[in-house]
C-alpha positions in Angstrom: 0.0 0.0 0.0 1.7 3.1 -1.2 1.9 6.8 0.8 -1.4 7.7 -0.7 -3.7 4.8 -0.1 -3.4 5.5 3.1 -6.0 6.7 4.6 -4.4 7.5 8.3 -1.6 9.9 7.0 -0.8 11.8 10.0 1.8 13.9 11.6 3.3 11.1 13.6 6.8 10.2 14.3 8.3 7.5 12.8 10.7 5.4 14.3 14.5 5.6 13.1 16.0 3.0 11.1 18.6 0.8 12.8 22.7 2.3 12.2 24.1 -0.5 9.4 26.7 -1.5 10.5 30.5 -0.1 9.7 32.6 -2.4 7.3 36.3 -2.4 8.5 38.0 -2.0 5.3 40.4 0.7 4.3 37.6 2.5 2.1 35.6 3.2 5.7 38.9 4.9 7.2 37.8 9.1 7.0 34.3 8.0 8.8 34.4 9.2 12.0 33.2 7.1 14.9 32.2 9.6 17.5 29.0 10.1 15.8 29.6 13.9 16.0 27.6 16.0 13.4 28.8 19.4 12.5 26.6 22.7 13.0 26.1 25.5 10.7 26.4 28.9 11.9 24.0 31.3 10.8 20.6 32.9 10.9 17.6 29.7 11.3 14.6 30.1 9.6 15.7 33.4 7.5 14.2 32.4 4.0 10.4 31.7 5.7 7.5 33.2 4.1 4.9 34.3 6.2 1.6 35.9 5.2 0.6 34.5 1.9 -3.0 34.4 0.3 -4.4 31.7 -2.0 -5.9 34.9 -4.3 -3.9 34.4 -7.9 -4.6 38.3 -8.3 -2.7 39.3 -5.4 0.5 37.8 -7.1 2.7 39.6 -9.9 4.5 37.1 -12.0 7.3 38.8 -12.8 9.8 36.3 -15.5 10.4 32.4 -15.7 12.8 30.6 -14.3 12.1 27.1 -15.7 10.4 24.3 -16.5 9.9 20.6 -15.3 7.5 18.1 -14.1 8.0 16.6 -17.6 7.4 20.5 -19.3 3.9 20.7 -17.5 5.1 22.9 -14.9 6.2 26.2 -15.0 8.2 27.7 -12.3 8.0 31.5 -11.8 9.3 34.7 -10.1 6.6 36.3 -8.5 6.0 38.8 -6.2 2.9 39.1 -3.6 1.6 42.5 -3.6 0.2 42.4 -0.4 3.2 41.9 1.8 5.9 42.9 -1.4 7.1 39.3 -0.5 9.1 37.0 -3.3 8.4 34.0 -4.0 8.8 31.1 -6.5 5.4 29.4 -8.2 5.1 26.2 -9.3 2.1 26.3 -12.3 1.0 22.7 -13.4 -1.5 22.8 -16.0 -4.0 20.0 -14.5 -5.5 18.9 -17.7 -2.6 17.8 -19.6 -1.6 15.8 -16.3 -2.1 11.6 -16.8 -3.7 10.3 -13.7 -0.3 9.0 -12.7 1.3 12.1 -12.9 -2.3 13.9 -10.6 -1.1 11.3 -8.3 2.5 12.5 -8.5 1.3 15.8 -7.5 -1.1 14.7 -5.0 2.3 12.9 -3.3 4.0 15.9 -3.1 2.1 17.7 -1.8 1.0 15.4 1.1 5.0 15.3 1.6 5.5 19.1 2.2 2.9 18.9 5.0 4.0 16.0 6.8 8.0 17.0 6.2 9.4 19.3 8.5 13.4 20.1 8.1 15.5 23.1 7.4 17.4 21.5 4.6 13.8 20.2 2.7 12.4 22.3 0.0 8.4 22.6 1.1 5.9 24.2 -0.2 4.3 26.9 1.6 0.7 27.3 0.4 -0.9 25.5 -2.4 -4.5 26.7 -4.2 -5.9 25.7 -7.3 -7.0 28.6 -9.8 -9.5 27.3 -12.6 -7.2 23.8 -14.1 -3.6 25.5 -12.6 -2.0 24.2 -9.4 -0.3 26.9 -7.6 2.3 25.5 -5.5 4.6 28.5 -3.7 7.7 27.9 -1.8 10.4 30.6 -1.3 12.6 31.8 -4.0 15.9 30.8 -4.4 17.9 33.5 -4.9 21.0 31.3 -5.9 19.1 29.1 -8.0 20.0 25.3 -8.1 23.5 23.7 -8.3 23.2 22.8 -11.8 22.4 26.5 -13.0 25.1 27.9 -10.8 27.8 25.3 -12.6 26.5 25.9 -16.1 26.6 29.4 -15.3 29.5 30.4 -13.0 31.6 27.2 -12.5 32.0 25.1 -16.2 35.0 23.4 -14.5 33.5 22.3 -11.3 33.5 24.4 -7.7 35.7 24.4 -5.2 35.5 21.6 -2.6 34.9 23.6 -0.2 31.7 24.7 -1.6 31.2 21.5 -2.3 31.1 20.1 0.9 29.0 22.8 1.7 26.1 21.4 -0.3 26.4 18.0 -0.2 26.2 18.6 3.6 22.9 20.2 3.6 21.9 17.4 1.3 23.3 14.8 3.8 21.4 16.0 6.4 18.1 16.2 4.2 18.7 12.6 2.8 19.2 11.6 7.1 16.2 12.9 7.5 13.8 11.3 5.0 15.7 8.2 5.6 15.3 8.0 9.2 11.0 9.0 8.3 11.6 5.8 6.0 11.2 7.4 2.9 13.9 7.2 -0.4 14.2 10.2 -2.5 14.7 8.7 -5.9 15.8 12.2 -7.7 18.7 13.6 -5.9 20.7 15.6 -8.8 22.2 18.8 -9.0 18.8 20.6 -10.1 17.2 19.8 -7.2 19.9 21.0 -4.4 18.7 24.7 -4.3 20.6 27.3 -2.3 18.7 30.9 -1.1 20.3 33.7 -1.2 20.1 32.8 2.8 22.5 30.6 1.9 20.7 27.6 2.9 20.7 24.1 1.2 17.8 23.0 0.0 17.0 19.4 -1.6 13.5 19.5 -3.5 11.8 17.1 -6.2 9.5 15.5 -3.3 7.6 14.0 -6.3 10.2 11.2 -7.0 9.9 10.6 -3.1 8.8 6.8 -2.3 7.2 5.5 1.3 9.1 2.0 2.8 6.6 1.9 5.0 4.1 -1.0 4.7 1.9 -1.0 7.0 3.3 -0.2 9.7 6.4 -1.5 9.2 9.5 -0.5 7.7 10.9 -2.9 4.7 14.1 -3.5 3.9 13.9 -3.0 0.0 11.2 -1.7 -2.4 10.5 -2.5 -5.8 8.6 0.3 -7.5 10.7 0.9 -10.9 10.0 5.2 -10.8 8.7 6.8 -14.1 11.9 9.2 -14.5 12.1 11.3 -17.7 15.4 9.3 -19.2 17.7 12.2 -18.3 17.6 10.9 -15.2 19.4 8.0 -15.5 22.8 9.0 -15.2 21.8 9.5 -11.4 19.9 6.3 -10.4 21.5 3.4 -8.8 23.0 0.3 -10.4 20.4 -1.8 -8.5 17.3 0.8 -8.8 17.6 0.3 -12.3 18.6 -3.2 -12.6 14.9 -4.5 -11.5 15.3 -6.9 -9.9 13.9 -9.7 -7.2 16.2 -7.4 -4.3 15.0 -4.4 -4.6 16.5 -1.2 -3.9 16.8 0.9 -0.7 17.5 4.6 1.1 21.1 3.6 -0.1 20.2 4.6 -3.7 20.2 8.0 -2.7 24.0 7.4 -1.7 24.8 6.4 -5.0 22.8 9.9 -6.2 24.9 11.7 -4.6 28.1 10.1 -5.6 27.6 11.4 -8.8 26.5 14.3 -7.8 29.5 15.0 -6.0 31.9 14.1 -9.1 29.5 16.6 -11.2 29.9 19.3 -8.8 33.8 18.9 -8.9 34.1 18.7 -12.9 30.9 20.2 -14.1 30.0 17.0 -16.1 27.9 14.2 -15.1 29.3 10.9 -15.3 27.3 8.5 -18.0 25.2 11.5 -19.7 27.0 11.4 -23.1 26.0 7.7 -23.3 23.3 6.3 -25.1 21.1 5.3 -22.5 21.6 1.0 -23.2 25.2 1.7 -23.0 24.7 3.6 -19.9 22.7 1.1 -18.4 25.0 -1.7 -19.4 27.7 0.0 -17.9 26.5 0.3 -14.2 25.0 -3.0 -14.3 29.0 -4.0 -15.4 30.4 -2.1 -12.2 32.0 0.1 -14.2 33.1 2.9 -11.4 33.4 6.2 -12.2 36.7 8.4 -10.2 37.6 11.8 -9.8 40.8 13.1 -12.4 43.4 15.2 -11.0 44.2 15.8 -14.3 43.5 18.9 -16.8 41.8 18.3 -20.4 44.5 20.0 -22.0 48.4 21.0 -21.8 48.8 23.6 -19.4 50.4 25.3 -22.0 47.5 26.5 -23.3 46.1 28.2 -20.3 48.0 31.9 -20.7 49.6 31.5 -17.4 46.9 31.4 -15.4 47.5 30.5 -11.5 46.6 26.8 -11.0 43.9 25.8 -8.2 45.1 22.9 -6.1 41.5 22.2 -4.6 38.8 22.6 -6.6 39.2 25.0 -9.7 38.1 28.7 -10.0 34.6 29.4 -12.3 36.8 30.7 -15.3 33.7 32.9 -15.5 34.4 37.3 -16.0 32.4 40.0 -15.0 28.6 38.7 -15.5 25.6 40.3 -14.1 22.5 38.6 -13.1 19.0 39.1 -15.0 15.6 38.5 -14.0 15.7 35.0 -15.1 19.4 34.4 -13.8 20.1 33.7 -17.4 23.9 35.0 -17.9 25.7 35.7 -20.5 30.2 35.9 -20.5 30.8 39.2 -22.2 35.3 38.3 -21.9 36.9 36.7 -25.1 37.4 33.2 -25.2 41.1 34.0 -24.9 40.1 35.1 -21.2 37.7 32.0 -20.4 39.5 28.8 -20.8 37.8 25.7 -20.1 39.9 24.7 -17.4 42.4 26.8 -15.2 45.0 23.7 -14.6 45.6 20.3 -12.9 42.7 19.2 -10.2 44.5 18.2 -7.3 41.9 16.6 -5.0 42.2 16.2 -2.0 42.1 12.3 -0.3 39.2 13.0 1.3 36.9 13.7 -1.2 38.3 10.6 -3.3 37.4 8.7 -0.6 34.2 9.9 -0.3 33.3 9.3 -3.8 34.6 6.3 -3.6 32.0 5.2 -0.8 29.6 7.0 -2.2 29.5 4.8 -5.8 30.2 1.3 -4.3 28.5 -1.2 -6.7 26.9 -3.3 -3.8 24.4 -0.9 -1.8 25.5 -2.7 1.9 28.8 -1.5 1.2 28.2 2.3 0.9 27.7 4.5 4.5 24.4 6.0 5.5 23.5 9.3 5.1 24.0 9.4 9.0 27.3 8.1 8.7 28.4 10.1 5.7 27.8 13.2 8.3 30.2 12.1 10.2 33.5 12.1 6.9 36.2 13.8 7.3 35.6 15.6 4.0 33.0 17.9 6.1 34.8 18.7 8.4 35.7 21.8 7.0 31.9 22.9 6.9 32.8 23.4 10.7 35.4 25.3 10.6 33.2 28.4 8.7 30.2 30.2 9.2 27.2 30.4 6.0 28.4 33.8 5.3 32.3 32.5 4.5 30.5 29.6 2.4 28.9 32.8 0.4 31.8 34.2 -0.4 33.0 31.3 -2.8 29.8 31.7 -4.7 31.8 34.8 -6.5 31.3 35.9 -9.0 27.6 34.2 -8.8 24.8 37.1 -8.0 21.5 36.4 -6.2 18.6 36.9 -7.7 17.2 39.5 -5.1 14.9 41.5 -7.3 13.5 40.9 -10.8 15.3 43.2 -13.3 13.1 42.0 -16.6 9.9 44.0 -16.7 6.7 41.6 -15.6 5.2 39.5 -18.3 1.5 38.7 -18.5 -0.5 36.5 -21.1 -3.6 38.1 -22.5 -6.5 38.0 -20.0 -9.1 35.3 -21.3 -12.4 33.6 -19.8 -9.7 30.8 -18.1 -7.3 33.0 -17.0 -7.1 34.6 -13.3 -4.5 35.8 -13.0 -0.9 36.6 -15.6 0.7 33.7 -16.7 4.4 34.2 -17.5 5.5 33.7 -21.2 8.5 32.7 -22.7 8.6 34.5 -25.9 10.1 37.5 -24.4 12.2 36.3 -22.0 15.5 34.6 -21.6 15.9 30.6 -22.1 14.8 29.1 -19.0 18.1 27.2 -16.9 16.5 26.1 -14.2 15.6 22.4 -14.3 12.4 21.3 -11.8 11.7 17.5 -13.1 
């Protein structure tokens, strides 16, 4: 019986999984045994919304910022005139939905009520206006991950901004995993950062109950109806379908590659046809961080080499309405890669955890908290972890006039459109 046949969804507690238990080999050596977490410093609760009203008139969509939900939502900046509050809204389109995908929504939104964490991306009021559901959360004024890299950081971020996020994302994997829930979708486009600078992890949609009832199992076997660009992210076992399941340990996997995509910029497996892909993680074929550069150093023009992480290669770029950007240097000044990627031993080691082929083998997400990688997330407050975002810009308020649709019999309230604006970056599915 899945999360929304049940009919006695309530706020209740649910017990906490039982800690696998530690494998002694050398791979396990940076995992700390004290059990210690580490504690950001910084303003709680600072990118809350308060006040909101489920009237579509009282809100002024002001530009896009993308698409997902298989292209049938659009996600929009909007401001609520009211309070002069911005926020982010989530348009679906209800009629075009398949019943599956109703009962997709209908998931998620059950989720954001009964999840409560700081490092979860809820939703803060949700209305329905004629066939549109309105789904509001706050904006993020840094966008997601993916956008930032694209944008800012080609050649992958520094690890110290990457253990930055990955943390957050720990400690929202921790918790869904402890509730005994998977997450099924962890990427870059769903870690989210506000211009707080708070880590958020969205796409409660993919989300899956192990709870049956009552009980937690050990393994599910729902195969998830991901759009294929998904599947450089999902687990060996996930997608071999199989008689054992898969488990909250897919999620570790996840973000295994979303760590070696946040420290190169690409994602492991996306240029592959998707058999090839899949015959390749069924294979074990392991993917490994380079500390290598694409091409001779030679070619660089003499600039300084980064020994952890690499610098964003990006120049002087301002941020729009849509946080579409555009480099205005030559290409003489933005080379693809500023020199050799030293990494350090901690983050090979965490990769390598991370992307074990056999699920029992890789840490929990309670476990992973505790790597020596992130311990450097204690050593600084939030506002040091902003500073490495330069030269990224948060999107604190809409520069790109408002955009409207024509008012028609169906129509409330404006509906962003695309034809004047930039290309959308964001990604939402």
């Amino acid at each position: 019986m899945s999360f929304l046949d049940c009919s006695c969804i309530s706020h209740a507690q649910v017990q906490p999984m039982d800690i696998e238990e530690r494998y002694e080999d050398t791979s396990h050596q940076f995992l700390s045994c004290d059990g210690s977490e580490y504690t950001l410093q910084g303003p709680a609760g600072g990118d809350d919304i308060t006040g909101l009203s489920a009237e579509p008139a009282h809100y002024q969509l002001l530009s896009e910022l993308g698409r997902g939900f298989n292209n049938l939502s659009q996600v929009s900046m909007a401001r609520h005139n009211p309070t002069g509050q911005l926020v982010a809204v989530k348009q679906t389109n209800l009629d075009e939905c398949t019943e599956e995908e109703l009962l997709q929504l209908m998931n998620e939104v059950l989720l954001s009520r009964l999840f409560r964490h700081p490092n979860l991306l809820t939703s803060r009021l949700v209305f329905s206006s004629c066939c549109q559901l309105w789904v509001l959360t706050p904006l993020m004024a840094y966008g997601s991950a993916d956008t930032l890299l694209r944008t800012y950081f080609p050649d992958g971020m520094s690890e110290s901004l990457i253990a930055y996020l990955l943390y957050g994302v720990l400690k929202a994997l921790e918790y869904l995993h402890r509730m005994g829930y998977v997450h099924r979708g962890v990427k870059a486009s769903h870690i989210l950062l506000s211009g707080e600078g708070r880590v958020y992890l969205s796409g409660l949609h993919s989300v899956y109950s192990m709870m049956r009832e009552g009980k937690r199992m050990r393994a599910v076997f729902d195969m998830p109806h991901h759009s294929p660009a998904l599947l450089p992210w999902l687990s060996p076992e996930l997608l071999r379908q199989d008689l054992h399941g898969y488990g909250v340990k897919s999620d570790i996997y996840s973000l295994g590659i979303v760590a070696c995509e946040l420290v190169s910029g690409r994602v492991p497996f996306q240029d592959m046809p998707p058999t090839q892909m899949l015959l390749q993680k069924l294979r074990g074929s392991h993917c490994c961080l380079l500390d290598v550069a694409p091409f001779p150093l030679g070619e660089l023009g003499g600039l300084k080499v980064s020994r952890s992480g690499v610098d964003s290669g990006i120049g002087e770029s301002v941020a729009t309405g849509s946080l579409t950007h555009s480099a205005t240097a030559p290409p003489t000044d933005r080379p693809q890669s500023p020199g050799p990627k030293n990494h350090s031993a901690t983050l090979h080691n965490l990769v390598q955890l991370c992307l074990q082929q056999q699920p029992e083998r890789r840490p929990s997400a309670s476990s992973l908290l505790t790597h020596a990688f992130f311990k450097q997330v204690k050593r600084h407050t939030r506002d040091s972890f902003l500073s490495l975002m330069y030269p990224a810009v948060p999107l604190t308020s809409p520069e790109d006039p408002p955009v409207s649709c024509p008012p028609g019999p169906s129509c409330h309230a404006p509906t962003p459109s695309t034809a004047d604006t930039p290309e959308a970056v964001w990604d939402f599915s």
